[in-house]
SEZABA-448556 format. One line per field, with one value per residue (C-alpha): residue number from 1; residue in three letters; chain; x, y, z. Coordinates in Angstrom, 3 decimals. Layout:
SEZABA-448556
pos c(NUM ...)
code c(ALA ...)
unit c(A ...)
X c(X ...)
Y c(Y ...)
Z c(Z ...)
END
This chain:
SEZABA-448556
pos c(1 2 3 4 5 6 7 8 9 10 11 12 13 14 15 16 17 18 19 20 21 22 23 24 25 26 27 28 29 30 31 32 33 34 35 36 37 38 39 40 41 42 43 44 45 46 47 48 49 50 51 52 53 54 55 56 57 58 59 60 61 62 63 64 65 66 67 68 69 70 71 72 73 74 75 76 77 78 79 80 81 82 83 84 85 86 87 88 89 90 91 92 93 94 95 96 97 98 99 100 101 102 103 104 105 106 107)
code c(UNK UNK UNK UNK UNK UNK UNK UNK UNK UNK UNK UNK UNK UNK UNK UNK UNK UNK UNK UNK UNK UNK UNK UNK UNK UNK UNK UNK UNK UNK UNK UNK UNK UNK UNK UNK UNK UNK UNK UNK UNK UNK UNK UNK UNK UNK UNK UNK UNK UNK UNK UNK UNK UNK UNK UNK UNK UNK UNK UNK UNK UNK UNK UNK UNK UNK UNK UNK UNK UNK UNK UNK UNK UNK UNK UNK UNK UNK UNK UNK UNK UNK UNK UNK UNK UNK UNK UNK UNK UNK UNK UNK UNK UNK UNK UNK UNK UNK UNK UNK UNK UNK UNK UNK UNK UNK UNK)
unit c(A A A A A A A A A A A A A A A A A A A A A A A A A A A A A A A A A A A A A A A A A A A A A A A A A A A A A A A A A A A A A A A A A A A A A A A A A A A A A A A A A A A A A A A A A A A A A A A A A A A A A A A A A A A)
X c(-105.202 -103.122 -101.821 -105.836 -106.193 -103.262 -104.231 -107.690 -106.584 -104.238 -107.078 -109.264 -106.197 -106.740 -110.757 -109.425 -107.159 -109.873 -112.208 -110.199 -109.964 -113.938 -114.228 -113.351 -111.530 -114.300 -117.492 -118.551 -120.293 -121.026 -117.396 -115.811 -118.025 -116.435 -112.529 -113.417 -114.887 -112.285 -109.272 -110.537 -111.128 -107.602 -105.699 -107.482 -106.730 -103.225 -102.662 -104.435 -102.016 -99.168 -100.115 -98.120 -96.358 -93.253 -94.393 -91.614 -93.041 -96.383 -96.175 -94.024 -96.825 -99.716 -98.384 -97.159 -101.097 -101.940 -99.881 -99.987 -103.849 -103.876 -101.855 -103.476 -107.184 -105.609 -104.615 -108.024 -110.542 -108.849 -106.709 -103.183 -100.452 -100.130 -96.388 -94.228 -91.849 -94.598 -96.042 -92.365 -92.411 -95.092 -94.548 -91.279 -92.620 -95.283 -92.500 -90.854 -93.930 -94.281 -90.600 -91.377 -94.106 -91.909 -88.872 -91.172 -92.032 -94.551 -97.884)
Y c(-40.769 -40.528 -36.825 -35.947 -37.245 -35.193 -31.939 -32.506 -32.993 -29.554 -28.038 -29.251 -27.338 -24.640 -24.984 -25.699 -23.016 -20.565 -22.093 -21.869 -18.343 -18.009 -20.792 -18.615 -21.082 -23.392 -21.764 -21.095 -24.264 -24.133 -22.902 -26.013 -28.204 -26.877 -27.481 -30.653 -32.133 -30.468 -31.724 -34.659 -35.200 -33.415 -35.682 -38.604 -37.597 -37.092 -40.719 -42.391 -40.295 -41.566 -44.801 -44.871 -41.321 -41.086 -39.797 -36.594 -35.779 -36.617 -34.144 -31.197 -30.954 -31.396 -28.358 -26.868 -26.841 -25.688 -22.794 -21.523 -21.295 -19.608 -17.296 -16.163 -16.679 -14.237 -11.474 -11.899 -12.135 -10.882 -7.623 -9.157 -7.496 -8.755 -7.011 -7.897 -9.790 -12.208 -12.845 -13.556 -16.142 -17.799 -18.307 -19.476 -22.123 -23.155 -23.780 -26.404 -27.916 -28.608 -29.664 -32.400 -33.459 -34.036 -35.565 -38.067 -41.398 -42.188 -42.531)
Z c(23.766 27.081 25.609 25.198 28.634 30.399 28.279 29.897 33.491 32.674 32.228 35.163 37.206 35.699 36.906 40.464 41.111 39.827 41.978 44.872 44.389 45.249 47.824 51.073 52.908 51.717 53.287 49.481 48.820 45.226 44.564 47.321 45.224 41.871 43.468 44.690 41.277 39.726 41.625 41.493 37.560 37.308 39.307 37.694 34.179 35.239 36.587 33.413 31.234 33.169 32.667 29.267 29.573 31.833 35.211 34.757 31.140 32.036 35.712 34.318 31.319 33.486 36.213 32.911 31.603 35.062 35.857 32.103 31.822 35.643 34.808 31.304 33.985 36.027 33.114 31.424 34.089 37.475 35.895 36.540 34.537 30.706 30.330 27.610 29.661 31.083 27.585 26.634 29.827 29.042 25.349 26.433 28.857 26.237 24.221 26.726 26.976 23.372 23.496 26.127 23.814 20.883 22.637 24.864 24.037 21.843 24.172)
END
């Protein structure tokens, strides 16, 4: 459950960097409101995960999540460059990922 939980709060990074894209230095309220709720449910998620997985596993998978699912945001809905060498990047860092997964503790 705690792997569901930090896979979740991943994601909810992902929802507050792209919301912080449209919140213009926070004068966009609907868009403020999105970051907010979804800093909030990310950083939550992340400290009930790390409640049984190690805080190092448990932080490099949740930025992991985070910077992984920005990135692809950013290719697919905001035109940023899908070369060969940054699909190669990420697949490599998706890989470590999974690699902390299978070497952690059981959570």
């Amino acid at each position: 459950m705690a792997w569901v939980l930090l896979i979740a709060g991943g994601l909810f990074e992902v929802g507050f960097t792209t919301c912080l894209r449209y919140a213009d230095g926070f004068r966009n309220l609907p868009w403020t409101l999105g970051f907010l709720v979804s800093v909030t449910l990310s950083m939550v998620l992340l400290e009930m995960a790390a409640r049984t997985i190690p805080m190092g596993t448990a932080y490099a998978v949740w930025t992991g999540i985070g910077a992984l699912g920005t990135v692809v945001i950013g290719m697919l809905w905001f035109g940023e460059a899908a070369t060969p060498v940054r699909l190669l990047l990420i697949a490599g860092a998706v890989a470590c990922i999974a690699g902390l997964k299978l070497t952690g503790a059981p959570a």
